[in-house]
N, C-alpha and C positions, 0 to 999 in steps of 0.2 A: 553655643549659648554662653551667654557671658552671666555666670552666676554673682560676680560681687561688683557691680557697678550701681550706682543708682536708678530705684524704678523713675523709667519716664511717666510722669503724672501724666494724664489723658482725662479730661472730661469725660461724665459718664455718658452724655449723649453720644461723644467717640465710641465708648465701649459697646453702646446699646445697639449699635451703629453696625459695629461687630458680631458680635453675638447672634443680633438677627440673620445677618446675612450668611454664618455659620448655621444657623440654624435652618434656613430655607433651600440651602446647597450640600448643606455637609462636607464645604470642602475644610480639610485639614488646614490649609496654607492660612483659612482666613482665622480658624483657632490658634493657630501657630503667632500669629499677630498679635491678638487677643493674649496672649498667654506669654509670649515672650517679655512684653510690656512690664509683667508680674513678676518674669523670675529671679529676680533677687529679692520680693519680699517672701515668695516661696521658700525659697532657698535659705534665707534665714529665720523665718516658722520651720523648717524642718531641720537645719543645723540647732538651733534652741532644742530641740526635742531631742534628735537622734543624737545628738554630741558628737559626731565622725563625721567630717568633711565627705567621705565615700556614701556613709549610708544617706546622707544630706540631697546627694548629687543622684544617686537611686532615686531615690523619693521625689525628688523634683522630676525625673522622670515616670515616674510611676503615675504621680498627680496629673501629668498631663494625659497619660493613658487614661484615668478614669475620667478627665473630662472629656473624651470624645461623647458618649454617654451620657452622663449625668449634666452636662451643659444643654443639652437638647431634653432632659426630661424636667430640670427641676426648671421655677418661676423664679430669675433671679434679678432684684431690683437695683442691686450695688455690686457688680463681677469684683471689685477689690475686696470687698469685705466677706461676699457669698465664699471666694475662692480663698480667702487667708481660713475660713471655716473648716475647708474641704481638705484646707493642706494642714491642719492639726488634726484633723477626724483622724486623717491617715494615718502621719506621725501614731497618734493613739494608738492604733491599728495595729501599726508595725511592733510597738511596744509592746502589747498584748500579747500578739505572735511567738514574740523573741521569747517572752515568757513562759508560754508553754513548750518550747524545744527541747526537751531534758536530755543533756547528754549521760549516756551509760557507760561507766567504765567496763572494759572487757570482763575484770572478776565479778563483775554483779548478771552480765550477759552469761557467762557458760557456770555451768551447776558446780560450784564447788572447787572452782577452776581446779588450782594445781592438787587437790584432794583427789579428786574422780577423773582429771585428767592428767594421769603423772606421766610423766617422762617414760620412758619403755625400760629403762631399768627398774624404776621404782614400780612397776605395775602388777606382778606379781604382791608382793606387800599391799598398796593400796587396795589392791582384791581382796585379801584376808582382812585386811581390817574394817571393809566396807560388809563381808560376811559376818563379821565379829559385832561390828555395830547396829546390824539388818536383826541380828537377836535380840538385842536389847528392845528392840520398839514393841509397844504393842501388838495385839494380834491383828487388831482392826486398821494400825497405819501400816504393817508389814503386807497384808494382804492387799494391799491398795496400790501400797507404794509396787510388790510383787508385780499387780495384776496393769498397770497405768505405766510401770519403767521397763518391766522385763518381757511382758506380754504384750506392750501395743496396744493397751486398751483403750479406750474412751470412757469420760465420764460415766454416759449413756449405757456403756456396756457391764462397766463394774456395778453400777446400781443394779440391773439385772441378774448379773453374779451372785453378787452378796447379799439382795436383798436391806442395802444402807441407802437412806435418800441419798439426792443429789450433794444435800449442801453437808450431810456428813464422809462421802465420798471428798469432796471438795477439802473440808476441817483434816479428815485424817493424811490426806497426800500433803496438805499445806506444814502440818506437825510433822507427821513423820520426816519431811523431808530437811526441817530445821533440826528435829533433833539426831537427825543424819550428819546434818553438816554438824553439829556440838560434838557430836561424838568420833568424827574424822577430825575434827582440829585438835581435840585434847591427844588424842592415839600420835597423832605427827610432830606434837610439839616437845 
């Protein structure tokens, strides 16, 4: 595919011309036609949006995947202007996506990292002073945090245990376990 040439302009009765015949066959080769005509306006609606020559060149693929589909479902009066529609929708689309991908660093993934997971020297210490700080908590986050880190338990189960709804089962493992961590950083520092 030749992404940065000029689109060859086609009358719309050419395109209408296509698209039906796509439509009544299904064969690819004749969307292929239809579509190749496009992709350089494609290709630069989705270089404008995505800014990366790669994710440009994706998406111009990708666009043509959803029109196998959506070329046969929707009513379309002008394929130039239906399809420069279809190929921002997407752009949007992919935008939106990238947006919710949140990368975790590994110290926010493991509890406390180098706290509660020290080194095999340092682990005896880290013991004592996670006992040392397991006093300080409440009765109600130690019992929790007890019954949920060192028992295995479930929500479900400590609520039964203790007789604490859900959502103060929930409140005291969320506290106890910040004020776990406050009180391992101060001891290490």
């Amino acid at each position: 595919m030749n992404f940065f040439s000029r689109p060859k302009r086609t009358d719309d009765a050419d395109e209408n011309k296509l698209l039906n015949s796509y439509r009544e066959t299904g064969d690819l080769a004749v969307l292929g036609r239809l579509y190749e005509k496009q992709v350089p306006m494609v290709y630069g609606v989705c270089l404008k949006y995505l800014k990366e020559e790669e994710l440009a060149k994706d998406a111009v693929m990708g666009i043509f995947e959803e029109l196998v589909n959506k070329a046969k479902l929707n009513e379309i009066k002008q394929f130039r202007s239906w399809l420069y529609v279809v190929s921002r929708n997407y752009c949007l689309m992919q935008l939106r996506s990238a947006k919710k991908v949140e990368l975790v660093g590994l110290d926010d993934f493991m509890e406390f990292s180098p706290v509660l997971h020290p080194e095999d020297s340092n682990r005896e210490a880290a013991m004592i002073a996670l006992e040392r700080c397991m006093e300080k908590l409440t009765a109600s986050q130690k019992q929790s945090i007890d019954l949920f880190y060192l028992n295995e338990k479930c929500y479900k189960e400590i609520v039964e245990l203790t007789g604490f709804t859900l959502n103060e089962v929930k409140s005291y493992i969320q506290n106890g376990k910040r004020n776990l961590k406050i009180c391992l950083e101060k001891n290490s520092a």
